[in-house]
C-alpha positions, -999 to +999 in steps of 0.1 A: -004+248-071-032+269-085-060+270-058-097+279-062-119+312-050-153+297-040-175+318-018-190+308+016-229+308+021-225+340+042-209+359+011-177+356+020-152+347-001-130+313+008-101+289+000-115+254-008-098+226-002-067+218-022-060+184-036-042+171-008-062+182+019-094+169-003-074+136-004-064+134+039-101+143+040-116+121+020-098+089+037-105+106+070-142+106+065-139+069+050-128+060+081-153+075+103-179+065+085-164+026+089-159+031+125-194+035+134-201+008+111-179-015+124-188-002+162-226-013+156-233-047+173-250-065+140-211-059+130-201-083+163-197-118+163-206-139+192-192-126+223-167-106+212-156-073+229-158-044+203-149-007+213-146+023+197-105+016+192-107-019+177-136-004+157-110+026+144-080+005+139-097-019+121-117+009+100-083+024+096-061-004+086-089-018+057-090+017+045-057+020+039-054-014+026-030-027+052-041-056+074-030-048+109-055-063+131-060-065+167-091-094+166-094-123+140-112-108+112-127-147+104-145-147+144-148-113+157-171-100+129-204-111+116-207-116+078-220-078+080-190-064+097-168-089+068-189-071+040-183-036+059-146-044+059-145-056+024-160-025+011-139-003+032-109-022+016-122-014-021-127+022-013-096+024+002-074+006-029-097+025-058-089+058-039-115+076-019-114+104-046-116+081-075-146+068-059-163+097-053-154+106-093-169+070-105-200+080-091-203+119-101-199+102-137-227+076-130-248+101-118-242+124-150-225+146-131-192+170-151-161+174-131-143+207-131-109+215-135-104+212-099-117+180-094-097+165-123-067+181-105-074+166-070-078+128-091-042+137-105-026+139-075-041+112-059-036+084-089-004+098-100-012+103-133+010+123-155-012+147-166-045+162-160-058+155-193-074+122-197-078+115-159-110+111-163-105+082-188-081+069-165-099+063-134-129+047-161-100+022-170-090+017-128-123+006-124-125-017-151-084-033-143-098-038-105-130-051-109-116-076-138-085-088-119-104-093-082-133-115-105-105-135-123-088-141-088-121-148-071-132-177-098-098-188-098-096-193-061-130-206-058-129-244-066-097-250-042-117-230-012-150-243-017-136-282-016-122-268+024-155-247+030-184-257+007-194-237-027-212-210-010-188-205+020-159-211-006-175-184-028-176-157+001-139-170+008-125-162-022-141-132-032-131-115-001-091-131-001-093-119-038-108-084-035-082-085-002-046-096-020-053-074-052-059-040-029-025-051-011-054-050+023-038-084+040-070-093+058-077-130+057-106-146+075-082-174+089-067-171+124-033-180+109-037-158+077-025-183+047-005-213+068-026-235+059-023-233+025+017-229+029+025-257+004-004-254-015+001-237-052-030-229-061-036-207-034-003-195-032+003-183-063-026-170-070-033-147-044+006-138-052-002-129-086-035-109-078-010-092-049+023-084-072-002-069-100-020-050-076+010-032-066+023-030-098-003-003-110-025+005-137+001+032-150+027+007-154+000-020-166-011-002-195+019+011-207+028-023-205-002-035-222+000-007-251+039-021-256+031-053-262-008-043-281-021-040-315+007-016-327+033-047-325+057-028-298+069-002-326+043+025-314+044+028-284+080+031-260+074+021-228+079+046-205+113+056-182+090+050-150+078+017-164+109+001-171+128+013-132+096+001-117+094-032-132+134-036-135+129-026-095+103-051-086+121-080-101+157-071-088+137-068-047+120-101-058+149-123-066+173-105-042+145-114-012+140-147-023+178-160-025+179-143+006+150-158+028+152-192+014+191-190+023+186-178+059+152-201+071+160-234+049+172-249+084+153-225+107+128-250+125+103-223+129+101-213+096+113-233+062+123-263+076+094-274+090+086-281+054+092-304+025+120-292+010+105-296-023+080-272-007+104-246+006+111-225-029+072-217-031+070-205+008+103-186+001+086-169-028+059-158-013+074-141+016+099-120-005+065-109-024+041-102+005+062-071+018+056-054-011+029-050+010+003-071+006+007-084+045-006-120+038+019-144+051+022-186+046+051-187+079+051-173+108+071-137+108+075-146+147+098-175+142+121-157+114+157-148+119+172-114+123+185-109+088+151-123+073+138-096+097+158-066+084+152-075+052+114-080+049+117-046+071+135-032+041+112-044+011+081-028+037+095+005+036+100+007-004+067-011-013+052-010-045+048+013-075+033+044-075-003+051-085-008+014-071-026-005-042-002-006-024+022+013+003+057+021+010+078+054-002+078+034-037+101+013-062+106+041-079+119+060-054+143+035-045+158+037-081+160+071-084+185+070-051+204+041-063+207+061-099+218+092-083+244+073-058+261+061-090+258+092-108+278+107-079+302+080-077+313+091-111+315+119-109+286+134-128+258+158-120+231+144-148+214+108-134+206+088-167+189+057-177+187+039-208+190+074-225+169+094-206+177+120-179+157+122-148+148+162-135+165+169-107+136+180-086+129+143-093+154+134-073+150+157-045+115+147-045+128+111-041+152+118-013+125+142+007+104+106+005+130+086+016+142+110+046+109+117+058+095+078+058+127+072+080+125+099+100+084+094+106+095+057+115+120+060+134+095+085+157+069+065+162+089+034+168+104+056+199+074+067+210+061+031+209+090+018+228+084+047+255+042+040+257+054+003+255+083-004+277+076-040+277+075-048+244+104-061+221+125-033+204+127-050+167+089-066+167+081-028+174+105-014+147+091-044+122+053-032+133+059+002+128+076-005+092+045-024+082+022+001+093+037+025+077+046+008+046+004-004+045+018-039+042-004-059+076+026-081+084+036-086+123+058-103+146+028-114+167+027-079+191-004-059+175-030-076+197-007-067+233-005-026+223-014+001+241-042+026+233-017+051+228+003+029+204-027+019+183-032+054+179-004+059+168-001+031+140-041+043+132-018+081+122+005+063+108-010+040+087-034+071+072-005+085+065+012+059+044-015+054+024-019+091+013+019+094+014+042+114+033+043+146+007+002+145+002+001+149+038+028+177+038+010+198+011-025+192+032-008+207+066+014+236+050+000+267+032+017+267+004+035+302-006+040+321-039+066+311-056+099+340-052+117+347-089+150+355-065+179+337-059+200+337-032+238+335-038+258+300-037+280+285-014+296+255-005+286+228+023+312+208+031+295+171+036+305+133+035 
């Protein structure tokens, strides 16, 4: 990566930040900055006790868009600590970077080469050319989807809460799903609104194209534009992400609706007319927007490993949300079957995929597990008394920035929280952003060392 030469205000010369480090930073300072906000008492709420680690967990987990919480977002906070967390949630989901750009531009401000290169590698775009015009268009696809969600959302809430409560309601459950944050301002996040479809579906549909992304929505949107679908191919990425999304979807949904249709806990409390709807919003709301409609308490084992398993993939990349991507996922599976056969090239639907694609895909994969399956340990050590699978699903979900729990955030240790605050920063900025930020990166060496076998399987 091409870095930089500034020079320091004593005259000497220096290496600015690099594009990773600018983005750990960025979200860093974000969520200082909402620490002491949140830590000031017009933030409280009646008499509830805020320190400086519910203030940084919380700052944390609406930065990176997760929804972890250790005190009930609705009670605990005053409507300025609510406007404080809804803003740290749209900083966090635009990108701290793509912030930062939106307002350079506003202020007439030109961005360099550099800065252009640091929005790159946070929004995934393909190419440094036209990210400019890109982040313009981010702006414009978030603002316009959490308004839609917000008017949509707004007659059903304000016939529960009155048309100005109901208005503040749904603006923030909108702004919330869409960023893939998970903060609700009920106790018992979306129960009550388990068999309502309204609700349900909506804050779905804001969620799911949230985490779908703006790269895969405008390609989309080009496909099917003006041109009449001839002009435009839709892209390799866009067609595994989507063909990803709705494979996890249905696969999750046959399989939770099979497993909790008698649980008590779960599903069968309900209508079973009303048990398809609940079903499909919890095979949705891994992926990781963390609202839930049942408790994740009462679910089964298998309905347990497999939420824990739609957690850690997540959404699509340059999206709201979390998770070592869709993509990712497909690029594995695609490169298992290419090996099964025999062949080195991995194809799809005519196209070959670079192998340092796939490295890069397996490096994400075996890091996320290995990061996990750390701080799941360490939990377990810090937190003898706690359950060893709600600790392993709370360390999936802050990991994968998806909010969902089995009920044990509120009972953790300082240590632990600490550890989910680290962990939860770095699944947002993802594992190989955070790589790049740590480690100097080395010239690249023209030699090659000779070959030889590895005997593995």
């Amino acid at each position: 990566m091409t870095r930089f030469v500034g020079r320091q205000a004593g005259g000497r010369l220096a290496r600015p930040l690099t594009p990773a480090q600018a983005i750990v930073m960025g979200f860093v300072a974000a969520i200082g900055v909402g620490t002491l906000l949140l830590r000031l008492p017009v933030a409280h709420a009646g008499t509830a006790d805020i320190g400086w680690l519910t203030a940084l967990f919380t700052a944390t987990s609406a930065v990176c868009v997760t929804g972890l919480i250790v005190v009930d977002t609705g009670s605990a906070w005053s409507p300025f600590g609510q406007v404080v967390i809804l803003l740290l949630i749209k900083a966090g989901g635009l990108g701290i970077l793509s912030l930062g750009a939106l307002v350079a531009l506003a202020t007439g401000r030109r961005m360099g080469f550099s800065a252009r290169l640091r929005l790159q590698v946070q929004t995934s775009a393909f190419q440094v050319g036209g990210v400019v015009r890109f982040i313009r268009r981010l702006l414009l696809f978030t603002t316009s989807a959490e308004l839609v969600g917000m008017l949509a959302l707004w007659p059903r809430l304000a016939r529960d809460e009155g048309i100005a409560a109901g208005a503040w309601s749904a603006l923030f459950h909108a702004v919330s799903a869409f960023n893939n944050a998970g903060f609700a301002l009920y106790p018992d996040s979306l129960v009550r609104y388990v068999a309502d479809p309204i609700v349900s579906l909506i804050v779905a549909g804001l969620f799911v194209l949230g985490g779908l992304g703006l790269i895969v929505v405008v390609d989309v949107a080009l496909h099917f534009g003006a041109g009449g679908g001839s002009r435009h191919r839709v892209t390799l990425h866009t067609r595994l992400a989507l063909a990803t999304t709705a494979i996890l979807t249905v696969a999750a949904w046959g399989v939770i609706a099979g497993t909790e249709w008698t649980n008590p806990g779960t599903l069968a409390r309900l209508e079973p007319a009303e048990r398809p709807l609940a079903a499909l919003f919890q095979a949705v709301t891994p992926r990781t927007a963390g609202f839930n409609t049942i408790d994740q308490g009462e679910y089964r084992t298998p309905t347990v490993l497999v939420t824990m398993l739609l957690m850690f993939v997540g959404g699509n990349p340059g999206s709201t949300a979390g998770g070592v991507k869709t993509t990712t996922l497909a690029v594995l599976v695609l490169a298992t079957f290419a090996a099964a056969r025999g062949r080195d090239a991995v194809t799809s639907t005519g196209r070959s995929i670079e192998p340092a694609t796939v490295m890069k895909a397996a490096v994400l994969a075996t890091l996320g597990a290995l990061v996990v399956g750390t701080v799941a340990t360490l939990i377990s050590i810090t937190d003898p008394g706690l359950p060893p699978l709600p600790v392993l699903f709370e360390t999936v979900s802050a990991f994968g920035t998806v909010g969902l729990s089995m009920g044990i955030t509120a009972d953790l240790s300082p240590w632990a929280r600490l550890m989910l605050v680290v962990l939860m920063l770095v699944g947002r900025v993802g594992l190989l952003t955070v790589a790049l930020a740590l480690v100097e990166e080395g010239p690249e060496r023209p030699m090659r060392y000779p070959s030889e076998d590895v005997v593995v399987g």
